[in-house]
MIMARBA-675209 format. One record per residue: residue number from 0; x, z, y of N, C-alpha, C in turn. Coordinates in nm, 4 decimals, padded with zeros to 6 digits, m for minus. Atoms other than C-alpha are relative to their C-alpha. Layout:
<nodes>
   num         nX         nZ         nY        caX        caZ        caY         cX         cZ         cY
   NUM          X          Z          Y          X          Z          Y          X          Z          Y
...
</nodes>
This chain:
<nodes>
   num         nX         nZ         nY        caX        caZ        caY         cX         cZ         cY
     0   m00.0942    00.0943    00.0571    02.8673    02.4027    00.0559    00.1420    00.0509    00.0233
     1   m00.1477   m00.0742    00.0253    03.2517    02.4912   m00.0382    00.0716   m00.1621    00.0656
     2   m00.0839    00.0946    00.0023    03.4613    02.3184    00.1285    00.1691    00.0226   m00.0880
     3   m00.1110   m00.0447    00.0383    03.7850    02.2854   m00.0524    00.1465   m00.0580    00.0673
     4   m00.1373    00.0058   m00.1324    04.1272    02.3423    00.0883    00.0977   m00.0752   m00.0206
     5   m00.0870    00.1294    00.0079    04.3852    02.0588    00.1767    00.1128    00.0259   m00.1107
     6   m00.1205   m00.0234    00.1030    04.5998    01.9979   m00.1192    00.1362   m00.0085    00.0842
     7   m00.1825   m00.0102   m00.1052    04.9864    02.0730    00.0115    00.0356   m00.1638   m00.0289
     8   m00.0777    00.1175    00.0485    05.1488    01.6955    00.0410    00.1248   m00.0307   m00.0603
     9   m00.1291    00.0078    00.0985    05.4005    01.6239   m00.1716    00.0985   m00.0921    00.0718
    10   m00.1001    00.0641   m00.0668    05.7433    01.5062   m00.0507    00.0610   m00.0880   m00.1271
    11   m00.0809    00.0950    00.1119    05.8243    01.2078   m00.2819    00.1351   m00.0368    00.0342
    12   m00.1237    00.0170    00.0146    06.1319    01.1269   m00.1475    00.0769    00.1096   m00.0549
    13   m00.0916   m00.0889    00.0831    06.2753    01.4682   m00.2327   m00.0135    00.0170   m00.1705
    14    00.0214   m00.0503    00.1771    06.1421    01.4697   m00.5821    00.1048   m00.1404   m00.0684
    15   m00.1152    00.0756    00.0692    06.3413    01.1071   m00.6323    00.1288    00.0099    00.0393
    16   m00.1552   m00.0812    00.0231    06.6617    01.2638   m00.4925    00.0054    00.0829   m00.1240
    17   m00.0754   m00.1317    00.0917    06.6709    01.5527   m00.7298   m00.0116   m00.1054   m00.1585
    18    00.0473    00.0801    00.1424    06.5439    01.2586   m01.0150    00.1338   m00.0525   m00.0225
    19   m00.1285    00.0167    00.0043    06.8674    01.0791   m00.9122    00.1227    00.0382   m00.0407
    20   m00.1112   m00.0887   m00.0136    07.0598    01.3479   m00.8733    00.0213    00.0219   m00.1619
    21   m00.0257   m00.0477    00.1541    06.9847    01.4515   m01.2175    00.0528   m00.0483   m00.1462
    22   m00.0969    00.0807    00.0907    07.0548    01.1148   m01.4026    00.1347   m00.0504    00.0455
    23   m00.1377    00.0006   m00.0598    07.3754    01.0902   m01.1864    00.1219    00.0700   m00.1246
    24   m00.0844   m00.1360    00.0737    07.4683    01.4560   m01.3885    00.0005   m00.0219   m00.1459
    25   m00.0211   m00.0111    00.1277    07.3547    01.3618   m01.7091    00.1064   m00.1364   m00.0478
    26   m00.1024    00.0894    00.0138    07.5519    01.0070   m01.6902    00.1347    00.0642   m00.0157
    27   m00.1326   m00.0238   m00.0696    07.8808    01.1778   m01.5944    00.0117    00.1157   m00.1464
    28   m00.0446   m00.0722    00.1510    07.8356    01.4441   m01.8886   m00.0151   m00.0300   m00.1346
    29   m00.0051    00.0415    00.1249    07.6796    01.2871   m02.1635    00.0569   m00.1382   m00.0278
    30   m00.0625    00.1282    00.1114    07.8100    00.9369   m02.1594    00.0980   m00.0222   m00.0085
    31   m00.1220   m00.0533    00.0733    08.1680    01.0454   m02.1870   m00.0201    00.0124   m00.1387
    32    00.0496   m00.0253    00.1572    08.0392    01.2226   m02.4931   m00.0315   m00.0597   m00.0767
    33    00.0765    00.0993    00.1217    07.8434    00.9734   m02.6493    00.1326   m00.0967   m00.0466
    34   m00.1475    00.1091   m00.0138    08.1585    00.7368   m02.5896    00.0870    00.0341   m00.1390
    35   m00.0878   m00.1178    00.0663    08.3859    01.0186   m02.7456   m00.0506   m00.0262   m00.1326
    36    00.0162    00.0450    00.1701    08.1763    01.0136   m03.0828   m00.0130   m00.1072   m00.0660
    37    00.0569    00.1352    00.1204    08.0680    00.6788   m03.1539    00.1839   m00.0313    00.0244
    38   m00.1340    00.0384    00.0222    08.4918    00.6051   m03.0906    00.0773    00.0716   m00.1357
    39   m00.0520   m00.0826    00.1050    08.5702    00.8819   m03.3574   m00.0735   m00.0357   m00.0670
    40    00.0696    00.0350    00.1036    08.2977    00.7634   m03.5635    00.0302   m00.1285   m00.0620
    41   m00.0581    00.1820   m00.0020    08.4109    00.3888   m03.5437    00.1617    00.0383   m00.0738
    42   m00.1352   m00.0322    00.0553    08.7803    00.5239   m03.6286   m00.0097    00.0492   m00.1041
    43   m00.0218   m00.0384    00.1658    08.7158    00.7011   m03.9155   m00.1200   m00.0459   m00.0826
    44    00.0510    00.0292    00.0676    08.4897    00.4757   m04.0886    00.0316   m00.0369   m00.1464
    45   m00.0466    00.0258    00.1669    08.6819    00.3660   m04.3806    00.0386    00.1262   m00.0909
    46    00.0350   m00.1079    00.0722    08.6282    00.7441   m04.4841   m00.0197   m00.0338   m00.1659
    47    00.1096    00.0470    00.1493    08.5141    00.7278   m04.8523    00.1289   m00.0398   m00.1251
    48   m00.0517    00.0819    00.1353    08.5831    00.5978   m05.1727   m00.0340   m00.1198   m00.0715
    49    00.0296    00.2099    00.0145    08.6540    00.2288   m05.2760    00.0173   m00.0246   m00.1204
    50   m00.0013    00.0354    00.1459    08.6675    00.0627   m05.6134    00.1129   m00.1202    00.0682
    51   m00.1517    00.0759   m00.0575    09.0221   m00.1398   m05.5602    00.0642   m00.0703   m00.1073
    52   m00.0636    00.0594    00.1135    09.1868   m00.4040   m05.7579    00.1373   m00.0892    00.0970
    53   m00.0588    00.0651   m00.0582    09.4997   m00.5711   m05.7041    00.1046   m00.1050   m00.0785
    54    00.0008    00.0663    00.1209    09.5926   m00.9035   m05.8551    00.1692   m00.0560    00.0659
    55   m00.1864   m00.0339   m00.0006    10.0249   m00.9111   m05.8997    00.0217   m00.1389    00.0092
    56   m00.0748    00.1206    00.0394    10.1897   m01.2581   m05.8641    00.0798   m00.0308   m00.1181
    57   m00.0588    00.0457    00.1155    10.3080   m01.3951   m06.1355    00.1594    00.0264   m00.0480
    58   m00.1391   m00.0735   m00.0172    10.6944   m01.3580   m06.0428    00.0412    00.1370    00.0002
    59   m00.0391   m00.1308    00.0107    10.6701   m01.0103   m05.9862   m00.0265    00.0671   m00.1297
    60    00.0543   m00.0652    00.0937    10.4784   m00.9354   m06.2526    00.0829   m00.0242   m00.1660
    61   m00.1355    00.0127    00.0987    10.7354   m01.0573   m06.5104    00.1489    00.0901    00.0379
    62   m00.0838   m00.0987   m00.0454    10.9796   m00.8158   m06.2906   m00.0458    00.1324   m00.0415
    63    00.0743   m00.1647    00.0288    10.7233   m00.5296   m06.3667   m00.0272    00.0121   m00.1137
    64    00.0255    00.0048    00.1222    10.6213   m00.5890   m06.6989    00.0658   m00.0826   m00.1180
    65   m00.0555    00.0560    00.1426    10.8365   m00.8396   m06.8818   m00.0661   m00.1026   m00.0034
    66    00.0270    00.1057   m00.0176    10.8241   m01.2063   m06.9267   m00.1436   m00.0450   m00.0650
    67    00.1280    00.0306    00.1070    10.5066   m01.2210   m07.1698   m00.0888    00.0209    00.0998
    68    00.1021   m00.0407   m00.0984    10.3076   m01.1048   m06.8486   m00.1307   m00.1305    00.0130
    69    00.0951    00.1409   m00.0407    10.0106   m01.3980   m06.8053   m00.0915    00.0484    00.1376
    70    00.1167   m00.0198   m00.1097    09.6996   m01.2101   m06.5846    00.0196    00.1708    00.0258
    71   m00.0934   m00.1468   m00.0445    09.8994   m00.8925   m06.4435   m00.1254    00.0378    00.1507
    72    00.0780   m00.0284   m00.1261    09.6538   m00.7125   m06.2406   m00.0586    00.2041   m00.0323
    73   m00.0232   m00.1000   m00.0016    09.6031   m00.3610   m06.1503   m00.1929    00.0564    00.0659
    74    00.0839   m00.0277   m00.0536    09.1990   m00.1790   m06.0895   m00.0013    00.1375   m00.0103
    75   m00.0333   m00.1262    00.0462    09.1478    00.1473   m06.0188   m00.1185    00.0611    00.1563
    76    00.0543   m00.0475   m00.1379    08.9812    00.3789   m05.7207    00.1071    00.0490    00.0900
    77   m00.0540   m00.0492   m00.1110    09.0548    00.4848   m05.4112   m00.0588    00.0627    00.1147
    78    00.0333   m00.0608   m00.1174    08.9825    00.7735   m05.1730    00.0796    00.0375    00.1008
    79   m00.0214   m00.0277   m00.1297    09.0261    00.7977   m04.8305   m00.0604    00.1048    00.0825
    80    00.1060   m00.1163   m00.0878    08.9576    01.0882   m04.5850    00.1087    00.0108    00.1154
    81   m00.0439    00.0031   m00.1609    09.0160    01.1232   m04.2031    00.0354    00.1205    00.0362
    82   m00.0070   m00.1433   m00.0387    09.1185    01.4180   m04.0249    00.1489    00.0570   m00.0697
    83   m00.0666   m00.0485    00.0545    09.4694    01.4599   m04.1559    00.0870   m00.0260    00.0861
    84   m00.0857   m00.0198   m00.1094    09.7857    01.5446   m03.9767   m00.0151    00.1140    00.0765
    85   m00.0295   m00.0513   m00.0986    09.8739    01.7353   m03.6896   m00.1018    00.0525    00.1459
    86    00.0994    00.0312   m00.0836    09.6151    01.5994   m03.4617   m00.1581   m00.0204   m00.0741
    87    00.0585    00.0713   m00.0034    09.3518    01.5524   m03.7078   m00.0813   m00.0966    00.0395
    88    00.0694    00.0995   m00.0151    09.3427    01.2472   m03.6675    00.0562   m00.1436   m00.0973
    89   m00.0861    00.1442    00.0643    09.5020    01.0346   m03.9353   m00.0514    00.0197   m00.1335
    90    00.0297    00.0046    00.1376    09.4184    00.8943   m04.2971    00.0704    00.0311   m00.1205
    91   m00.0888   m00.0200    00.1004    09.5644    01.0227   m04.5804   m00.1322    00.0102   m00.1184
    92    00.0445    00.0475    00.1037    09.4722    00.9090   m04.9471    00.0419    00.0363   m00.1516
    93   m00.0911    00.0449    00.1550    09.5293    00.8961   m05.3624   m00.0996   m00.0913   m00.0504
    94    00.0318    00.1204    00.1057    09.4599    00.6051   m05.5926    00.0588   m00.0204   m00.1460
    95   m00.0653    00.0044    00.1033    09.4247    00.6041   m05.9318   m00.0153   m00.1585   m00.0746
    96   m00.0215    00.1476    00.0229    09.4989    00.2564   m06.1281    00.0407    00.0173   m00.1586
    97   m00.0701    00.0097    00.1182    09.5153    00.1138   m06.4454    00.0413   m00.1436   m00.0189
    98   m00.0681    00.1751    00.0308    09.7655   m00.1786   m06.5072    00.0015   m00.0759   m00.1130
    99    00.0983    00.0967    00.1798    09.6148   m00.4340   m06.7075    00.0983   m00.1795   m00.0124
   100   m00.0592    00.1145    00.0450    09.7602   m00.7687   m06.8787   m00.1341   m00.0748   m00.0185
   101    00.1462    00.0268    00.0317    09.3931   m00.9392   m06.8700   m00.0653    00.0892   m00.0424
   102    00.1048   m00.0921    00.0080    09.2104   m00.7068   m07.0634    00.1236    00.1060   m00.1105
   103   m00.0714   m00.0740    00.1397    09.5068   m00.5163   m07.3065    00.0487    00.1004    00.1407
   104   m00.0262   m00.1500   m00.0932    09.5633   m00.1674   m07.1119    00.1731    00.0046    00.0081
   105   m00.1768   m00.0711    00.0053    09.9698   m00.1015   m07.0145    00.0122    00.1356    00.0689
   106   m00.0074   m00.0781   m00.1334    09.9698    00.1555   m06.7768   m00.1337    00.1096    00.0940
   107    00.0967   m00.1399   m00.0972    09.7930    00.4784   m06.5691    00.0830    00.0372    00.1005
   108   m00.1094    00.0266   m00.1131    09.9508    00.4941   m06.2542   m00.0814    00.1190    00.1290
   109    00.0651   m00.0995   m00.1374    09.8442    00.7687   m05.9405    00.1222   m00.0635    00.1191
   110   m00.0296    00.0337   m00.0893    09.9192    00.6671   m05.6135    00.0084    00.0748    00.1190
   111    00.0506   m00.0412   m00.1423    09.9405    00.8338   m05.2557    00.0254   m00.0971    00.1042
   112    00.0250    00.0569   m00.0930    09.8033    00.6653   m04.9450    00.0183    00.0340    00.1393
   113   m00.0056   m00.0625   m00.1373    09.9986    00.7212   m04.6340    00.0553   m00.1143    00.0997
   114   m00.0992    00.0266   m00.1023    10.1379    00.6060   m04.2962   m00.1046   m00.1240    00.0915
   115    00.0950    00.1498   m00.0567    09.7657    00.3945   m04.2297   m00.0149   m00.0145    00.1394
   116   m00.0412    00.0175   m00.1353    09.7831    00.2466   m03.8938   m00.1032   m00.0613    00.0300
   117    00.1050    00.0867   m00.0870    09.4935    00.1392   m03.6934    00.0602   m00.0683    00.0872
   118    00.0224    00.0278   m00.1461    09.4714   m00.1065   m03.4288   m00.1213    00.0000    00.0423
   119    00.1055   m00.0218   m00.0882    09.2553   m00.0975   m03.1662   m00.1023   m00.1632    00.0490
   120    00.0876    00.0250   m00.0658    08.9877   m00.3034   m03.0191    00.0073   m00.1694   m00.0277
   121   m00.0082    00.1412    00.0055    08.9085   m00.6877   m03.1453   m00.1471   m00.0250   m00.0034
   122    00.1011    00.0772   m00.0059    08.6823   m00.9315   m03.1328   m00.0771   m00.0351   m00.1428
   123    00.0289    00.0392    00.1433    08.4086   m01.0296   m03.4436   m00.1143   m00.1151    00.0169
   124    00.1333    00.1081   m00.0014    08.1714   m01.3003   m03.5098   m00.1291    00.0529    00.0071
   125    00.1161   m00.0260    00.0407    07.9080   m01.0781   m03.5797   m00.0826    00.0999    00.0878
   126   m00.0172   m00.0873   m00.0746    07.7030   m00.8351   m03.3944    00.0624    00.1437   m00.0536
   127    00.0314   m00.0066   m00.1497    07.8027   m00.6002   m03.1836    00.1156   m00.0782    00.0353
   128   m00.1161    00.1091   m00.0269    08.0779   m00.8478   m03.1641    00.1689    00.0128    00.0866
   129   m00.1389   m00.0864   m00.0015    08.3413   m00.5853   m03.1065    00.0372    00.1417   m00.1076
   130   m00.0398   m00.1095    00.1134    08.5137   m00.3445   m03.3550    00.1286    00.0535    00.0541
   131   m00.1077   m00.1147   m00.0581    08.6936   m00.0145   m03.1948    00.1367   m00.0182   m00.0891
   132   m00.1310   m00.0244    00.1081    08.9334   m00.0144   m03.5011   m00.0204   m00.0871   m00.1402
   133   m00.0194    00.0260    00.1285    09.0552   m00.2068   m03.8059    00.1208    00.0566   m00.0314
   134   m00.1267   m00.0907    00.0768    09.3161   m00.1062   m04.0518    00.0876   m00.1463    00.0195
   135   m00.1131    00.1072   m00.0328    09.6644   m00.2972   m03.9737    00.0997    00.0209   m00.1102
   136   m00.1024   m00.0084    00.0783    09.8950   m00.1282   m04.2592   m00.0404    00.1261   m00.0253
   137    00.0023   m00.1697    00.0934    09.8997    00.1509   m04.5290    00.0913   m00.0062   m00.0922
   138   m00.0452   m00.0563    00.0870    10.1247    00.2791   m04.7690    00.0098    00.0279   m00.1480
   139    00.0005   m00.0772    00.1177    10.1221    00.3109   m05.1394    00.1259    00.0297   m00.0487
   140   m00.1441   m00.0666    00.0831    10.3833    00.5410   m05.3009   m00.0336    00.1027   m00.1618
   141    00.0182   m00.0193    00.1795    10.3999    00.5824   m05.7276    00.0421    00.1555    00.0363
   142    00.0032   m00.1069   m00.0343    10.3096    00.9351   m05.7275    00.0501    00.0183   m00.1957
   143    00.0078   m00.0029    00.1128    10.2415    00.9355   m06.1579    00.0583   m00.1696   m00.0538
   144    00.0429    00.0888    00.0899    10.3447    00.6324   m06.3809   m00.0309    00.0214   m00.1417
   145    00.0311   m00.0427    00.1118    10.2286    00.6790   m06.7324   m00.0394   m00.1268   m00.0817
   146    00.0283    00.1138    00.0330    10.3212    00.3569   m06.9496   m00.0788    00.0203   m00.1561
   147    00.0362   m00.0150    00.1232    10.1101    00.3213   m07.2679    00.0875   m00.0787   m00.0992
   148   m00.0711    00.0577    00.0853    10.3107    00.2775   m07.5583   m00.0589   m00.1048   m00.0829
   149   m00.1006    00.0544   m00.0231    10.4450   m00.0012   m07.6746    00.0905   m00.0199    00.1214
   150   m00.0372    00.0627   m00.1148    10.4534   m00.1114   m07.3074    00.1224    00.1278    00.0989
   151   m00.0664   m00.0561   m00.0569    10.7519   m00.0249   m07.1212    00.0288   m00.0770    00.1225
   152   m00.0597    00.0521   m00.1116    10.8495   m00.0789   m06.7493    00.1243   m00.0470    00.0110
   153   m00.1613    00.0631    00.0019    11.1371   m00.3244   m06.6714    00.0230    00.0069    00.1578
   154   m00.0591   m00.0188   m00.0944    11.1186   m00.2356   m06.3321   m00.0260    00.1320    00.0593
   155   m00.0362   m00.1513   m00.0161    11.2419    00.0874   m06.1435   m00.1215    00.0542    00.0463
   156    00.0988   m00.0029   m00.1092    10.9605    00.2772   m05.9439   m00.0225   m00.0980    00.1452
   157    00.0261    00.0810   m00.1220    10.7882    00.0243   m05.6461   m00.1184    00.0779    00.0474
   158    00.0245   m00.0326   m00.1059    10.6655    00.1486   m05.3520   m00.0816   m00.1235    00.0744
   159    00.0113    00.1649   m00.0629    10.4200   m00.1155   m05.1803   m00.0268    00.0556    00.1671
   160    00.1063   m00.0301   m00.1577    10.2903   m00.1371   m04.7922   m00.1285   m00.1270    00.0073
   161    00.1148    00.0660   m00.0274    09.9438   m00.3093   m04.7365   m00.0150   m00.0462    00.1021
   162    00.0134    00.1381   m00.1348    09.9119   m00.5916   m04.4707   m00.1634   m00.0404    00.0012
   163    00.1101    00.0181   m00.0551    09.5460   m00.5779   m04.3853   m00.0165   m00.1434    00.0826
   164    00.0681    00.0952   m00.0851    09.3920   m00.9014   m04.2891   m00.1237   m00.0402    00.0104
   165    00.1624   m00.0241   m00.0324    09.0111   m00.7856   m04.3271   m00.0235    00.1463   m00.0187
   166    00.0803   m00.0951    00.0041    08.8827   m00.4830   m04.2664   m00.1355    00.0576    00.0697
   167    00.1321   m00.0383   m00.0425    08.4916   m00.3562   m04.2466   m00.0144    00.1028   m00.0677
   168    00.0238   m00.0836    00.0806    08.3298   m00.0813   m04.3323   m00.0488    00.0127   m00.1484
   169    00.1152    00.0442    00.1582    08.1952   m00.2048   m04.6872    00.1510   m00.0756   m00.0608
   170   m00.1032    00.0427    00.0524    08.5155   m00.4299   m04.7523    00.1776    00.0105    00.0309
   171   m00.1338   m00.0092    00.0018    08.9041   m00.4512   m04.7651    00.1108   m00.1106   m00.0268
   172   m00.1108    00.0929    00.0599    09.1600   m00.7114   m04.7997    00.1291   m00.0059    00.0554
   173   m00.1181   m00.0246   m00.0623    09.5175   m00.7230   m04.7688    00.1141   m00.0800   m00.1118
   174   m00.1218    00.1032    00.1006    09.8638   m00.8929   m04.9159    00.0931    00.1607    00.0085
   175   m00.0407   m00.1110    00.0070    10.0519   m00.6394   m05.0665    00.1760   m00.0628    00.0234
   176   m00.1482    00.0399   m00.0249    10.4097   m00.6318   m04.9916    00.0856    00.1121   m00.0561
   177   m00.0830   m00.1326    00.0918    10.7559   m00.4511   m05.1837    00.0361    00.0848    00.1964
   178   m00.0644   m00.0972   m00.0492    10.8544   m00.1531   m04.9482    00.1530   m00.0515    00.0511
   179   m00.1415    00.0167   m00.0833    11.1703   m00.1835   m04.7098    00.0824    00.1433   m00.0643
   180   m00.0889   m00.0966    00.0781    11.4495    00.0058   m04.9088   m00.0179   m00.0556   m00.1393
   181    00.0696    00.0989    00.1275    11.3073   m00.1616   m05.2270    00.0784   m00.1090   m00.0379
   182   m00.0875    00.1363    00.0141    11.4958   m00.4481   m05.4326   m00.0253   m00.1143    00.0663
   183    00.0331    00.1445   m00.0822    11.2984   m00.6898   m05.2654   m00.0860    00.0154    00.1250
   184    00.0698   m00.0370   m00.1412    11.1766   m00.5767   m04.8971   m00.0408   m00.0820    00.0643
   185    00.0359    00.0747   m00.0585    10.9332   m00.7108   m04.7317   m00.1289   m00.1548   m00.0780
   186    00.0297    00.1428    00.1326    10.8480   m00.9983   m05.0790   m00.1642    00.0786   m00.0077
   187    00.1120    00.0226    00.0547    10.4652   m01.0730   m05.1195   m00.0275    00.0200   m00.1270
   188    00.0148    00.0316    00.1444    10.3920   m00.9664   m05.4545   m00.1320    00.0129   m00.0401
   189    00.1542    00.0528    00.0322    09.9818   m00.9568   m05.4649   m00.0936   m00.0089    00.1158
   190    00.0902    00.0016   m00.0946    09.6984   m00.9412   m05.3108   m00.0884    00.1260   m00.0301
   191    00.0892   m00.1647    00.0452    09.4615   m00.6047   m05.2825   m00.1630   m00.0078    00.0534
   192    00.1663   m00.0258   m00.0440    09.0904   m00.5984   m05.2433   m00.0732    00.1266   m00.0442
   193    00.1133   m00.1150    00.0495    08.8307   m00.3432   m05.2293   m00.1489   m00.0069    00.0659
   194    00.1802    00.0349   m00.0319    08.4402   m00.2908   m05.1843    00.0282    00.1876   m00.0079
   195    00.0673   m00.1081   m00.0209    08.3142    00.0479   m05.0786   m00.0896    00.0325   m00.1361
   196    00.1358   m00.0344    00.1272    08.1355    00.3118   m05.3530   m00.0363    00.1194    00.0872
   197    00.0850   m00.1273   m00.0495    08.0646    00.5921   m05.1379    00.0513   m00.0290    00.1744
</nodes>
């Protein structure tokens, strides 16, 4: 008969030190990291391209087009992409638009989208019931106007800034406002919505 020879005993405490030890190391390196991307991923979500309309107040829109104006409203796209600047790390944009009187065409208009300003870190109803970044203010500046004849502009080039008071990744809303330097700085003249297409 074989006898067989004593298995070596195993030292469990040293095997759950080095177990420790090891999710100690991977805590300390990867969940920085993980941190790091889902914060850059969360920041540059409004990446993409939106389908954007923006419907003019009535007052202005007799400043922009002339008293006959009734349903002055402007649709058009808009892409966004991250990674611009210095640091990439900032949004820069163009938007193209066509300015409509209800449904009779006036206008082809190009836009650039700069100076967008995140803030940081709020609260949401929904889960995960915090959002790293929404959009607080952006920029549009009349890059092209191109009025269709008859229609002529009665007012000079406007410059707007966007006052964000929803932003998700899928939607957009904001009160548009005239540009500081502008005849009327600061003046509410629509409102801007958009829905995500890509």
């Amino acid at each position: 008969m074989i006898i067989p020879a004593a298995l070596p005993k195993i030292d469990w405490s040293g095997v759950w030190t080095a177990l420790v030890a090891s999710l100690i190391w991977f805590a300390i390196g990867a969940i920085p990291t993980l941190t790091f991307v889902a914060w850059r991923k969360d920041r540059s979500r409004f990446h993409g391209r939106w389908k954007t309309n923006i419907k003019w107040r009535k007052s202005w829109a007799k400043k922009l087009m002339g008293p006959t104006a009734e349903q002055p409203h402007s649709e058009g796209e808009m892409s966004l992409s991250y990674g611009a600047g210095q640091k990439k790390n900032q949004y820069w944009g163009l938007a193209t638009w066509v300015l409509k009187d209800g449904t009779k065409l006036k206008a082809e208009v190009c836009t650039e989208v700069r100076n967008v300003d995140l803030a940081h870190v709020s609260f949401s109803k929904r889960l995960p019931y915090l959002e790293l970044h929404r959009l607080r203010h952006a920029s549009l500046y009349s890059r092209i106007r191109n009025p269709i004849p008859p229609f002529k502009y009665h007012s000079h080039v406007a410059d707007y800034d966007l006052i964000f008071r929803k932003s998700t990744g899928d939607k957009l809303e904001a009160q548009v406002r005239m540009q500081s330097g502008s005849e009327s700085p600061g003046k509410v003249v629509g409102s801007f919505s958009a829905e995500r297409i890509t």
